[in-house]
C-alpha positions in Angstrom: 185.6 47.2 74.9 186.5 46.7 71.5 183.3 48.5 69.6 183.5 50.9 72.3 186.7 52.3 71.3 185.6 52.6 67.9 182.8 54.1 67.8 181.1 56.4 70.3 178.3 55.7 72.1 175.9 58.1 70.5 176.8 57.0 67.3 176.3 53.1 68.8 173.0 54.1 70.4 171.4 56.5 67.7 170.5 54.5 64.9 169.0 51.6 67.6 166.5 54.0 68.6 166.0 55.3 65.5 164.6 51.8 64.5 162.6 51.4 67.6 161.0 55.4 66.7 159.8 53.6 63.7 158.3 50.8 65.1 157.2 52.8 67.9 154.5 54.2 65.6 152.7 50.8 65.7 152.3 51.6 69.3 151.4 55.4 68.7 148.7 54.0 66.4 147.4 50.9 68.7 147.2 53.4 71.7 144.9 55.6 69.5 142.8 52.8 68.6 142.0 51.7 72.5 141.4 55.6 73.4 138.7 55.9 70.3 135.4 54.7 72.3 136.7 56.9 75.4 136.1 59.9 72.6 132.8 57.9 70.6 131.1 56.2 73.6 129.6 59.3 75.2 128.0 61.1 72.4 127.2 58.5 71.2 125.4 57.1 74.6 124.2 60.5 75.7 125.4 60.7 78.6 127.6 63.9 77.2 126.9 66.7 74.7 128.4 66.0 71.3 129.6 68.6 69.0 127.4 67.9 66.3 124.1 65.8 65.7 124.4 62.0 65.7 122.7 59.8 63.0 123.0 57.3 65.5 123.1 56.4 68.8 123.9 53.5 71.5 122.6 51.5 74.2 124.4 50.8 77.0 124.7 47.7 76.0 125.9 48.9 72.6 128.3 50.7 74.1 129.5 48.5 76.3 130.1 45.7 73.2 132.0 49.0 71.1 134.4 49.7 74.0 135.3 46.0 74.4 134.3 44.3 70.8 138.3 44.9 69.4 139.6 43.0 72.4 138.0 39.9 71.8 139.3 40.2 68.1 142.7 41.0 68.8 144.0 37.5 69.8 143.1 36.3 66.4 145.4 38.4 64.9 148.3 38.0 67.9 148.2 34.2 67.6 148.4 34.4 63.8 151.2 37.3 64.0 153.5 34.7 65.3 153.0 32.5 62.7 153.6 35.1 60.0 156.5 36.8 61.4 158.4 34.1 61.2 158.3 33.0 57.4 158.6 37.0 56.0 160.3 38.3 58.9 159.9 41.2 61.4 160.0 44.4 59.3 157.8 42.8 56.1 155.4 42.1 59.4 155.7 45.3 60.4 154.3 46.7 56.8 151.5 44.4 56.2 149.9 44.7 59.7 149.2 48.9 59.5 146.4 47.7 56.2 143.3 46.7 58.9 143.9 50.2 61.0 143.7 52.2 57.3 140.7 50.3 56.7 139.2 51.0 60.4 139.9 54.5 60.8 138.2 55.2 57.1 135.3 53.0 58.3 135.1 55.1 61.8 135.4 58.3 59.7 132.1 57.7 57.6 130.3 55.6 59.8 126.2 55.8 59.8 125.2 52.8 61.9 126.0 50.7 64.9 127.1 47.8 63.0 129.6 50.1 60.7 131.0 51.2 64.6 131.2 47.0 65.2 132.9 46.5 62.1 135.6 49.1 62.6 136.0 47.8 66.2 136.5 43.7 64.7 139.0 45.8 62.4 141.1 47.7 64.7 141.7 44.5 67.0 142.7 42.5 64.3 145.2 44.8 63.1 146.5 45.2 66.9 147.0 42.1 67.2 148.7 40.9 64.0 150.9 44.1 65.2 152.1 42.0 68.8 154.8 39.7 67.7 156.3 41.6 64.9 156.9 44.7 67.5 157.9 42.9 70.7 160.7 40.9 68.7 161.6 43.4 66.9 163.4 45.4 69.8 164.5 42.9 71.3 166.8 41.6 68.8 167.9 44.7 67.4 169.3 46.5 70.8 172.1 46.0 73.3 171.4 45.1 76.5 172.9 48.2 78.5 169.7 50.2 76.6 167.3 47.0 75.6 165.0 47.9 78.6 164.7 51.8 78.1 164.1 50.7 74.5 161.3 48.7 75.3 159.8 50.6 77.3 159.4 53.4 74.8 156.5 51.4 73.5 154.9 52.1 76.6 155.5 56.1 75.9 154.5 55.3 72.2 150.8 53.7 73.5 150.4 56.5 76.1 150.9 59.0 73.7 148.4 57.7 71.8 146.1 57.9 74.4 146.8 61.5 75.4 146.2 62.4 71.8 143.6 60.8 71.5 141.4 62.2 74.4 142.9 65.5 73.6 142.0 65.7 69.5 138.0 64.1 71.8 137.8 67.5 73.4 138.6 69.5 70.1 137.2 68.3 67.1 134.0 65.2 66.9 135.0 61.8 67.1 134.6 61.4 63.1 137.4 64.1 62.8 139.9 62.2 65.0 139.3 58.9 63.2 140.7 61.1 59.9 143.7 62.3 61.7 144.2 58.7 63.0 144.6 57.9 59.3 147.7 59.6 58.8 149.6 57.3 61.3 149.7 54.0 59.7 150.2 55.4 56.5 152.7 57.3 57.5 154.6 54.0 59.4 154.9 52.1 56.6 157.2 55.0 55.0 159.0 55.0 58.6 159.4 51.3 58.7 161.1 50.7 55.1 163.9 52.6 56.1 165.4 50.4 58.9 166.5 46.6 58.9 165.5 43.4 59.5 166.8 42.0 62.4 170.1 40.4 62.8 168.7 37.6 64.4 166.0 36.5 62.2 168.3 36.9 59.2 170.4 34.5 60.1 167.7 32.0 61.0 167.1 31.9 57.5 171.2 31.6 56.0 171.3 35.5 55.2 174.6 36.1 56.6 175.9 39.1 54.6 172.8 40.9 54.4 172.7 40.1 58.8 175.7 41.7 59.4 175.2 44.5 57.2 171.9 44.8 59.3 174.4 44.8 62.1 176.5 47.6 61.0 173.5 49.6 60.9 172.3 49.0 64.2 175.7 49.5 65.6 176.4 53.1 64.0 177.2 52.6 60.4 180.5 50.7 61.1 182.9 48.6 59.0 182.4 44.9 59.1 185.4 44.6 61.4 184.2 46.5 64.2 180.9 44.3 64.6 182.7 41.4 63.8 183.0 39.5 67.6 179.2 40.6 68.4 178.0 39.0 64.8 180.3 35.8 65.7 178.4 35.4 69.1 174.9 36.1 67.1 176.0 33.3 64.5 176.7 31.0 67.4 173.3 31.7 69.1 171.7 31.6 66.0 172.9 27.9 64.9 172.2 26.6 68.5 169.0 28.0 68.8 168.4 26.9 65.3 169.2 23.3 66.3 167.2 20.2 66.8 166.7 19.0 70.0 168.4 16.2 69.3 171.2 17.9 67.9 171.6 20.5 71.4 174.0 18.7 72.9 176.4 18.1 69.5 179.1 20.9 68.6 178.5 19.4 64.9 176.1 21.0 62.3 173.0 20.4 62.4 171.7 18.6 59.2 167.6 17.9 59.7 164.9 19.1 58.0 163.2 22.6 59.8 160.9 21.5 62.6 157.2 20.4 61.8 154.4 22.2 63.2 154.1 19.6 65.7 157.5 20.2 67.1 157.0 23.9 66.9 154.4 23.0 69.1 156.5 20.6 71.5 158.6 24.0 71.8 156.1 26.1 73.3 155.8 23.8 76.0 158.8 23.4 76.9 160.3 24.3 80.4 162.1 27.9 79.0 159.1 28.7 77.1 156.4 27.6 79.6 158.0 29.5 82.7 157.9 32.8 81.3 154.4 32.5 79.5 153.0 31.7 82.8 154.6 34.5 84.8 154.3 37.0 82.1 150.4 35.7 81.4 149.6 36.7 85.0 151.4 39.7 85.1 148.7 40.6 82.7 145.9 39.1 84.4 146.8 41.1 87.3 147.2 44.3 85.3 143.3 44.2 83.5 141.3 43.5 86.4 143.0 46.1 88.9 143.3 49.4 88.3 141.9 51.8 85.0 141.9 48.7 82.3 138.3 47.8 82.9 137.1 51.5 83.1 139.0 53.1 80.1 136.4 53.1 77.2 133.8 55.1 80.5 136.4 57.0 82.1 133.7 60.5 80.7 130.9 59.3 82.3 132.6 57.9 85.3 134.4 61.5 85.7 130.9 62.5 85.4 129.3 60.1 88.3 131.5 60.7 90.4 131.0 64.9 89.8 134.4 65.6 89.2 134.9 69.2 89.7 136.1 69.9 86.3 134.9 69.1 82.5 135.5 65.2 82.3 136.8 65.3 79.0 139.2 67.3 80.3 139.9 65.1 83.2 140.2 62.3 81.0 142.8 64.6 79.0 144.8 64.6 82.5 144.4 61.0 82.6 146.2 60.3 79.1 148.7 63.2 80.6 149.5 61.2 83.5 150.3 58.2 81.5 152.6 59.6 79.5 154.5 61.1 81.8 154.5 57.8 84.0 155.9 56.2 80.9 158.9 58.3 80.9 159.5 57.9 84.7 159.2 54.2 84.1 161.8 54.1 81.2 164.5 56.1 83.3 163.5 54.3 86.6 164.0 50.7 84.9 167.3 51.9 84.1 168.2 52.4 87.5 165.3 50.1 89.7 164.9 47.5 87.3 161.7 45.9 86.2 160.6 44.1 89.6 160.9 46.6 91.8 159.0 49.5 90.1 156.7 46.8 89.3 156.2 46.3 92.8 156.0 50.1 93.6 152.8 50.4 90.7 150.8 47.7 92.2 150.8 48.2 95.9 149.9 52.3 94.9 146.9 50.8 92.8 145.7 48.6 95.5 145.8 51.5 97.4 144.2 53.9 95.0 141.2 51.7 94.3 140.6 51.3 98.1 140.6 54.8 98.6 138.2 55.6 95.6 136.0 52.7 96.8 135.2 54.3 100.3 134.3 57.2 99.0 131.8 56.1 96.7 130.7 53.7 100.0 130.4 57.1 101.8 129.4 59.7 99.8 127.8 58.8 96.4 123.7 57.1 96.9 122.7 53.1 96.4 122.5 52.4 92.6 124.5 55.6 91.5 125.6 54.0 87.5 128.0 55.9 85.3 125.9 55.0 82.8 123.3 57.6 83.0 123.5 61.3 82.6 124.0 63.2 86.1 123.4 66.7 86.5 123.7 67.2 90.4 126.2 65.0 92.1 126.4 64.5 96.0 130.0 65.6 97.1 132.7 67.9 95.4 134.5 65.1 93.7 137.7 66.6 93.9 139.3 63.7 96.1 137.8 60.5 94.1 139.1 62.9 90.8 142.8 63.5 92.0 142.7 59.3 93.3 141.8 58.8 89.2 144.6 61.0 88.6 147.2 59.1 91.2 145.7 55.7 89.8 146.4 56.8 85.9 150.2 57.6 86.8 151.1 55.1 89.2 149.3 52.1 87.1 151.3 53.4 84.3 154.5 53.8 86.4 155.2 50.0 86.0 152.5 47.3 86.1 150.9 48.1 82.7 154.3 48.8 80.3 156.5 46.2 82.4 155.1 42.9 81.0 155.3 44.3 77.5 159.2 44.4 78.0 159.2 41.7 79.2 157.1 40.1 76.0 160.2 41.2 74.0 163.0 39.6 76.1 162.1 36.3 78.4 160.9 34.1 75.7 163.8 32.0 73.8 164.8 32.4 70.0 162.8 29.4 69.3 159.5 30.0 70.3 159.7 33.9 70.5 157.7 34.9 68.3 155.0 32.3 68.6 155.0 32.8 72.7 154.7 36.0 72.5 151.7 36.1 70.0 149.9 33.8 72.0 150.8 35.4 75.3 149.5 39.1 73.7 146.5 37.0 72.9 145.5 36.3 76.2 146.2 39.4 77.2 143.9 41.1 75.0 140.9 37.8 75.9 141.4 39.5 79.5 141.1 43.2 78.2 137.7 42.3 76.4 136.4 40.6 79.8 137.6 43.7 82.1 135.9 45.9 79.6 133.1 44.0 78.5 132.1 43.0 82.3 132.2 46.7 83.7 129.0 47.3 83.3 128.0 44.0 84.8 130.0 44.5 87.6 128.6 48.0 88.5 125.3 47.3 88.1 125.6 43.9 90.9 128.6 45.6 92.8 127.7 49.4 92.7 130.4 51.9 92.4 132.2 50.9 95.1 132.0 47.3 95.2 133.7 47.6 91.7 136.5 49.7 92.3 137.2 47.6 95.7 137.3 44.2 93.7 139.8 45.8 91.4 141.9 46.9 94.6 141.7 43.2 95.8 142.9 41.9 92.7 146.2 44.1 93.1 146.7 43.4 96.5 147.2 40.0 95.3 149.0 40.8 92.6 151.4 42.5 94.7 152.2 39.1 96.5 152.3 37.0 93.2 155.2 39.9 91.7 156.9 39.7 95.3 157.0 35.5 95.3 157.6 34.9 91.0 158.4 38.0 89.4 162.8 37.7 88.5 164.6 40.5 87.5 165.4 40.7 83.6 167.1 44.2 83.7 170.3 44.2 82.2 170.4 40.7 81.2 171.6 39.5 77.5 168.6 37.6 76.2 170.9 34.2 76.1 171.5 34.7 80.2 167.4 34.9 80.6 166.5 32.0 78.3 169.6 29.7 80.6 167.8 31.3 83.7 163.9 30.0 82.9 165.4 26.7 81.3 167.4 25.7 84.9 166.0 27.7 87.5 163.1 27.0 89.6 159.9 29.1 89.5 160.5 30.7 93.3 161.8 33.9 94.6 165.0 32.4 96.3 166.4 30.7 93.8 165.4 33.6 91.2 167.5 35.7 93.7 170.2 33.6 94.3 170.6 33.5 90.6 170.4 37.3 89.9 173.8 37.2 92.6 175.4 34.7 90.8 174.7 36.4 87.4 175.8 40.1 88.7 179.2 38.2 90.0 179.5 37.1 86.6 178.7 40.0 84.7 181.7 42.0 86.7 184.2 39.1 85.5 183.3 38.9 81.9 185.2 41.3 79.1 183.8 39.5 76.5 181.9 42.6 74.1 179.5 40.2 73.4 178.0 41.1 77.1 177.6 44.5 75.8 176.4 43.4 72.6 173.5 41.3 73.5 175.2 37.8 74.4 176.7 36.2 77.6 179.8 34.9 75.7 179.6 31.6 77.5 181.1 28.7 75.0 178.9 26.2 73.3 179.5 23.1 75.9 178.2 25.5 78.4 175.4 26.9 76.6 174.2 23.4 75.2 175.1 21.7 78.5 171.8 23.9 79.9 169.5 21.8 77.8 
């Protein structure tokens, strides 16, 4: 292949993930942000010891609105992410949306009052959210397919590093310490992030041509125009049709209308290659929230502690970030090599599992009424079997079924609506966070231990059968070849299937370097014909 021969692939490769590193501090920061009430909640609550005396303290159901309060926030800011990416692009995004987390983590740092704790939660979900659609378009625009899905899943590293860091710094220094060292994150993305380029993509939506393919010499190893110049024809094609009217779709001429309204925007979204995806990836996150550890994060001490784990549970919950971030890793090698819907299917049958085995115990072993909400000093059992099942639930949730559907935020949605879709789809995700969260305690004081952790087993079992029936195969797939697939295809498992055989035929016909590059090469008829 033409840039192949040119340039090596290290030198191809290196300065992609070099950009992604530098976005993949938005993560680092976000998954700090979601750990924080696992470290405040319990000295905070009492149900722990802090390290130092508290000016303050919380309820349970204080607590239970700080571990959940930034989740209802956060679709604010994903909804309006999309709409602000677009205009000032994907790296200006990326810059603006660090200034609510410096303002949070400052806030957390000098704190003296429940409401001061609210405020920094309202803050933190804001800036996570305006941080969704600038971050899950940025990668996918910027990389090749051959490494666009170990890429992405870096972010899931990025958040779960966060997390282990987080619960780590929890069981070393107090909670007001850790919101300080927080600090130094965002601050120190913004000096990451001025350093690499806008998008090709988006560049070109807006009649930048020279500065888009000097973006793309960048991202393709500091090369000469000439060797990026097939891949940066195929982008300028994509760009122009995806760029046209609907009206114009079916015309090989320019097209000449004003930029769509916000109504039409609108018509976009619901359109049959933007509603298919948003529906699949939507209840891949529905799934994901209300099975497994979601609900439970911000209590994982004091549920350590309930169910009398045999070791210090800030510790345990050290293990858990642990876990997580080495699951991430397994999941960005094994989508390499499994792809996205098996190892998706692999995750959520082990939860199901997990959260069925957890439940009986606490059926069999722990009293009626037993809350993680109060303090326990002497705990029926030895706890080392529910506390190794937390351990195999932490890893194999995030071996696939948690980072997956992030990917796939950054590749199934078309040019079009991209942005937008996958602010609003982030969105949703995060309204379903704050209700796993913000319902635990409801759901453990009707359900008992048990019942709860059995509903969230349920809930995967039937989220097994919805990613066995729905869930398609993006792996390896230029981003042009997935937006044909969700505007033709039916939403079924045969025909997704019969379409991932006629693709991979395809695929080991074509020697266009577009297919390498991030396009299917198909010619215009063909591509507009779709529509």
């Amino acid at each position: 292949m033409e840039v192949n021969n040119k340039v090596s692939k290290f030198r191809m490769y290196l300065p992609q993930i070099l950009a992604s590193t530098a976005k993949n501090l938005l993560i680092l920061d976000i998954g700090l942000a979601v750990a924080f009430p696992t470290i405040a909640i319990p000295p905070l609550l009492g149900t722990v010891e802090g390290q130092e005396d508290e000016v303050f303290h919380f309820t349970a159901e204080e607590a239970s609105w700080f571990g959940s309060l930034a989740f209802i926030c956060t679709p604010i800011g994903s909804i309006l992410s999309g709409w602000v990416t677009e205009p000032i692009g994907r790296k200006n995004a990326m810059i603006i949306v660090n200034l609510p987390h410096i303002a949070a983590w400052l806030l957390l740092h000098f704190a003296t009052s429940v409401p001061q704790m609210y405020l920094s939660a309202i803050l933190l979900g804001l800036g996570t959210g305006f941080m969704e659609a600038p971050v899950v378009t940025y990668v996918g625009e910027i990389c090749q397919p051959s490494i666009r899905g170990i890429l992405t899943s870096c972010a899931g590293v990025a958040a779960t590093l966060g997390f282990f860091l987080g619960y780590l710094l929890g069981t070393i220094v107090t909670w007001r310490e850790v919101a300080l060292i927080c600090l130094t994150i965002p601050v120190f993305t913004v000096i990451a992030i001025c350093f690499v380029p806008e998008t090709p993509l988006w560049l070109l939506s807006r009649g930048r041509e020279k500065q888009a393919r000097k973006s793309l010499q960048w991202l393709r190893g500091w090369v000469k125009p000439e060797v990026v110049e097939k891949e940066f024809l195929e982008l300028q094609r994509y760009s122009t049709n995806s760029n046209r009217c609907n009206p114009c779709q079916k015309s090989d001429q320019t097209c000449t209308h004003p930029p769509p309204t916000l109504i039409e925007k609108m018509k976009e979204l619901i359109r049959k290659r933007s509603l298919k995806p948003m529906f699949i990836v939507t209840m891949f996150f529905f799934f994901c929230q209300f099975s497994g550890m979601s609900g439970m994060r911000p209590y994982l001490v004091q549920i350590f502690q309930a169910y009398g784990a045999p070791v210090n549970p800030n510790w345990a919950t050290v293990v858990t970030g642990l876990l997580k971030f080495l699951a991430n890793i397994v999941c960005t090698v094994g989508v390499k090599f499994i792809g996205k819907r098996l190892i998706s299917l692999v995750s959520i049958a082990g939860t199901a599992i997990c959260c069925i085995a957890i439940g009986f115990y606490a059926n069999i072993v722990l009293p009626p009424g037993w809350s993680s909400f109060d303090k326990h000093t002497n705990v029926p059992g030895d706890g080392t079997f529910p506390m190794v099942m937390f351990f195999a639930l932490s890893f194999i949730t995030s071996v696939g079924m948690i980072p997956v559907p992030w990917m796939l935020l950054s590749e199934v949605f078309p040019f079009k609506s991209r942005a937008t879709s996958a602010g609003i789809v982030a969105a949703l995700c995060y309204i379903m966070i704050f209700i796993s969260t913000k319902t635990y305690l409801n759901l453990e004081r009707s359900l008992g231990l048990d019942g709860t952790i059995w509903f969230y087993g349920i809930v995967a079992v039937l989220g097994f059968l919805f990613f066995y029936f729905f869930l398609p195969e993006t792996e390896n797939r230029s981003l042009e070849d997935i937006e044909i697939h969700f505007s033709t295809q039916k939403l079924t498992n045969i025909d997704i299937k019969k379409k991932s055989s006629e693709d991979s035929n395809v695929v080991e016909k074509k020697t266009d370097p577009s297919v390498e590059n991030g396009l299917s090469g198909c010619d215009n008829k063909a591509y507009t014909d779709k529509y």
